[in-house]
C-alpha positions in Angstrom: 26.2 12.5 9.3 24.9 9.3 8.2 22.9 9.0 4.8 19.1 8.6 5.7 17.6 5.2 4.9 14.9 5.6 2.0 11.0 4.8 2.1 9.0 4.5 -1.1 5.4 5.1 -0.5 3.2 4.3 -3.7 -0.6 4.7 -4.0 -2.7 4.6 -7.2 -4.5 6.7 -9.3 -8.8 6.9 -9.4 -9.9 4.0 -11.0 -13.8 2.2 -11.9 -14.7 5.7 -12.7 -14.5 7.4 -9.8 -12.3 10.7 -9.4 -9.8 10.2 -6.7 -8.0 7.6 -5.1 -7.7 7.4 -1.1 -4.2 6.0 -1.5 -2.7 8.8 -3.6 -4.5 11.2 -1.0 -3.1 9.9 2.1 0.1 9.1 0.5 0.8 12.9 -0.2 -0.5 14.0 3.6 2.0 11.8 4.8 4.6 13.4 3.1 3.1 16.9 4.0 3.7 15.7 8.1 6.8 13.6 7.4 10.3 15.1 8.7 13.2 12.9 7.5 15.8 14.5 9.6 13.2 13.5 13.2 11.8 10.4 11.6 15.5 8.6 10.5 14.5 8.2 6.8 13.9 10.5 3.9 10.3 9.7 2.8 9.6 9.5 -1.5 6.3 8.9 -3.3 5.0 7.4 -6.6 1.5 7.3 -8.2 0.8 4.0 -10.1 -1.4 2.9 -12.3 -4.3 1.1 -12.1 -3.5 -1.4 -14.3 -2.1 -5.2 -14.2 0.1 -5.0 -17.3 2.0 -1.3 -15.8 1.8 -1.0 -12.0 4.7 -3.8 -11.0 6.5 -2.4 -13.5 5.9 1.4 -12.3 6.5 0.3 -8.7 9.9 -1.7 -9.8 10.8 1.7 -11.8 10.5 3.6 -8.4 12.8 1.1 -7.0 15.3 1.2 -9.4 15.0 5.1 -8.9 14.8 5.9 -5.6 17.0 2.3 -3.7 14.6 2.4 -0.6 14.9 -0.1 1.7 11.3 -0.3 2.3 8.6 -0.3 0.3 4.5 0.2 1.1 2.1 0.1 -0.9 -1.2 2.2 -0.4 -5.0 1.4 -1.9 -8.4 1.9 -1.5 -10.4 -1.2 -0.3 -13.8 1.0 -0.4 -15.5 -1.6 1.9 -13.7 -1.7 4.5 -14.0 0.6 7.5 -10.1 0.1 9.2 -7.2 0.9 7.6 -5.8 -2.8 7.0 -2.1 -4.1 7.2 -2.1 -6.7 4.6 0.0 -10.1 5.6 0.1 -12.4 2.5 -0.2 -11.4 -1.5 -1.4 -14.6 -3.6 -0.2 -15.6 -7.5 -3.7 -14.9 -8.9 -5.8 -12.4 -11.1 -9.0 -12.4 -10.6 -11.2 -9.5 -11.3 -14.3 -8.0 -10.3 -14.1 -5.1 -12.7 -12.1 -4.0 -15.4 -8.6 -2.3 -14.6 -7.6 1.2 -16.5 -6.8 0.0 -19.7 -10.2 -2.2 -20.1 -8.4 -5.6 -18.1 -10.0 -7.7 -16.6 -8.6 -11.4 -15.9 -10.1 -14.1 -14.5 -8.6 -16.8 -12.7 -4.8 -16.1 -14.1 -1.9 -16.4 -12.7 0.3 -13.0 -12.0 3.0 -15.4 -12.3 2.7 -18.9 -14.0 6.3 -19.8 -12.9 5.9 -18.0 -9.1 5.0 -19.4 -5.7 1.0 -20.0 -4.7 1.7 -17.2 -2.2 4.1 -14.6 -0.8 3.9 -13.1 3.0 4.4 -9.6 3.7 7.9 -8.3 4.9 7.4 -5.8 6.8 6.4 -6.3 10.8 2.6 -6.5 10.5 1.8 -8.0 13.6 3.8 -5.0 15.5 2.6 -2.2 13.5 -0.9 -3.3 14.1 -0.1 -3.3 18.0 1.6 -0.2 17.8 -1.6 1.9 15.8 -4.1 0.4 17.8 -2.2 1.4 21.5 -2.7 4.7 20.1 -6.0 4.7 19.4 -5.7 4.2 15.6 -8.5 2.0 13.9 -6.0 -0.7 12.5 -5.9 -3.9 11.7 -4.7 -7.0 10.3 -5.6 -8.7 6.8 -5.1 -11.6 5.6 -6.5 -11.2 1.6 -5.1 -8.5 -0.5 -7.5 -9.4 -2.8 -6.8 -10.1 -6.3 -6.9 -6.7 -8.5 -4.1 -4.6 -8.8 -3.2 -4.1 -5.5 -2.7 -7.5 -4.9 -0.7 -8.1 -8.3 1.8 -4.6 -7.0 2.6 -6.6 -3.9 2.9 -9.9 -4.8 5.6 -8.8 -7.4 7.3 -6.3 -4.8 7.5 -9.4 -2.5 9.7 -10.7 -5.4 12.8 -8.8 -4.4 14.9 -8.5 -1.4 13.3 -5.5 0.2 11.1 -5.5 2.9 8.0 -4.1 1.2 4.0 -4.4 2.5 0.5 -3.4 1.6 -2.3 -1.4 3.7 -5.8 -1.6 2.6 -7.4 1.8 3.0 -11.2 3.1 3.3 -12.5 6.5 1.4 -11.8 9.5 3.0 -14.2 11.0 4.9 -16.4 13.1 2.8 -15.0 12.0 -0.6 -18.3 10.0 -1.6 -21.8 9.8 -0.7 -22.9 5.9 -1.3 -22.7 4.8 2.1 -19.1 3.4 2.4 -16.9 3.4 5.5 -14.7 6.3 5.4 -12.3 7.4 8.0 -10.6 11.0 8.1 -7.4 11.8 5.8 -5.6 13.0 9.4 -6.7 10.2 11.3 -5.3 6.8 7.8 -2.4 9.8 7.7 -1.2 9.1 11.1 -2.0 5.2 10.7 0.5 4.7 8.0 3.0 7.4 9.5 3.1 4.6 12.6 3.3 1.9 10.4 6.5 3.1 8.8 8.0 4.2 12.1 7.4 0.3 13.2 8.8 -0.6 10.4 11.9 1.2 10.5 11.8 0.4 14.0 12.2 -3.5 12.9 14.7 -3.0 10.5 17.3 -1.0 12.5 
């Protein structure tokens, strides 16, 4: 039998006080639904932190760990109401609020040396189509921000393996102030389809 190909699925720990994370939730119900034998890949998570100075580094440590050949990254974008397939990660730190350990850059480059900007890997364009025919409220994105979520993927983008970003809202029930939230089931089964298109490409 051939040796399954390898997905590392990341999300991030709670962060600007609150006490979960949508990412680290919906990462772990995928992996609750996810069958490597039926899907064609064996299917590995990692928690990272919410800060600038450790996450690439966590994220690259999961690499160096696990070998996937793809990687996507999950995070909470609390404002936005889709689940969002990100296309581009720019060289820039810029925050809004203070990361984990009390960061909070303004204006920096992630990588004085790097490119402006680096594009996705993975088949955005396709998994968007694919989510949406079935129903799934997904779309496209074309700014990652520039927190820690955009610094994970711009360095992931550094390497060789196709690796991506999807944008997440709360999950339903999980606050009260308002925000957009969509049900763990229903971002489950979003990025479940995103990885299938994904492998999909790659094969």
């Amino acid at each position: 039998m051939d040796t399954l190909r390898t997905i590392l699925l990341t999300g991030f720990k709670p962060f600007d006080g609150a006490t979960e994370n949508a990412s680290w939730r919906v990462a772990q119900r995928v992996a609750e639904l996810w069958d490597d034998e039926r899907e064609g890949a064996r299917l590995v998570t990692t928690l990272l932190p919410v800060t600038y100075a450790d996450a690439p580094a966590a994220s690259a440590a999961a690499v160096e760990r696990e070998q996937p050949s793809l990687i996507l990254h999950l995070g909470l974008a609390g404002r936005r109401a889709a689940v969002e397939v990100e296309r581009v990660a720019i060289n820039l730190a810029d925050a809004r609020i203070t990361d984990n350990a009390g960061a909070q850059p303004i204006d920096e480059p992630l990588d004085p040396t790097g490119p402006a900007a680096r594009f996705a890997t993975i088949p955005a364009k396709a998994a968007v189509t694919a989510c949406t025919e079935r129903g799934l409220p997904v779309k496209e994105s074309l700014s990652a921000g520039a927190f820690v979520c955009n610094a994970t993927l711009y360095h992931s983008l550094a390497g060789s393996i196709p690796a991506g970003f999807v944008h997440l809202p709360a999950v339903e029930g999980a606050q009260s102030d308002g925000a957009p939230s969509l049900p763990l089931d229903t971002m489950a089964e979003a990025v479940s389809e995103i990885l299938r298109t994904c492998l999909i490409s790659a094969s």
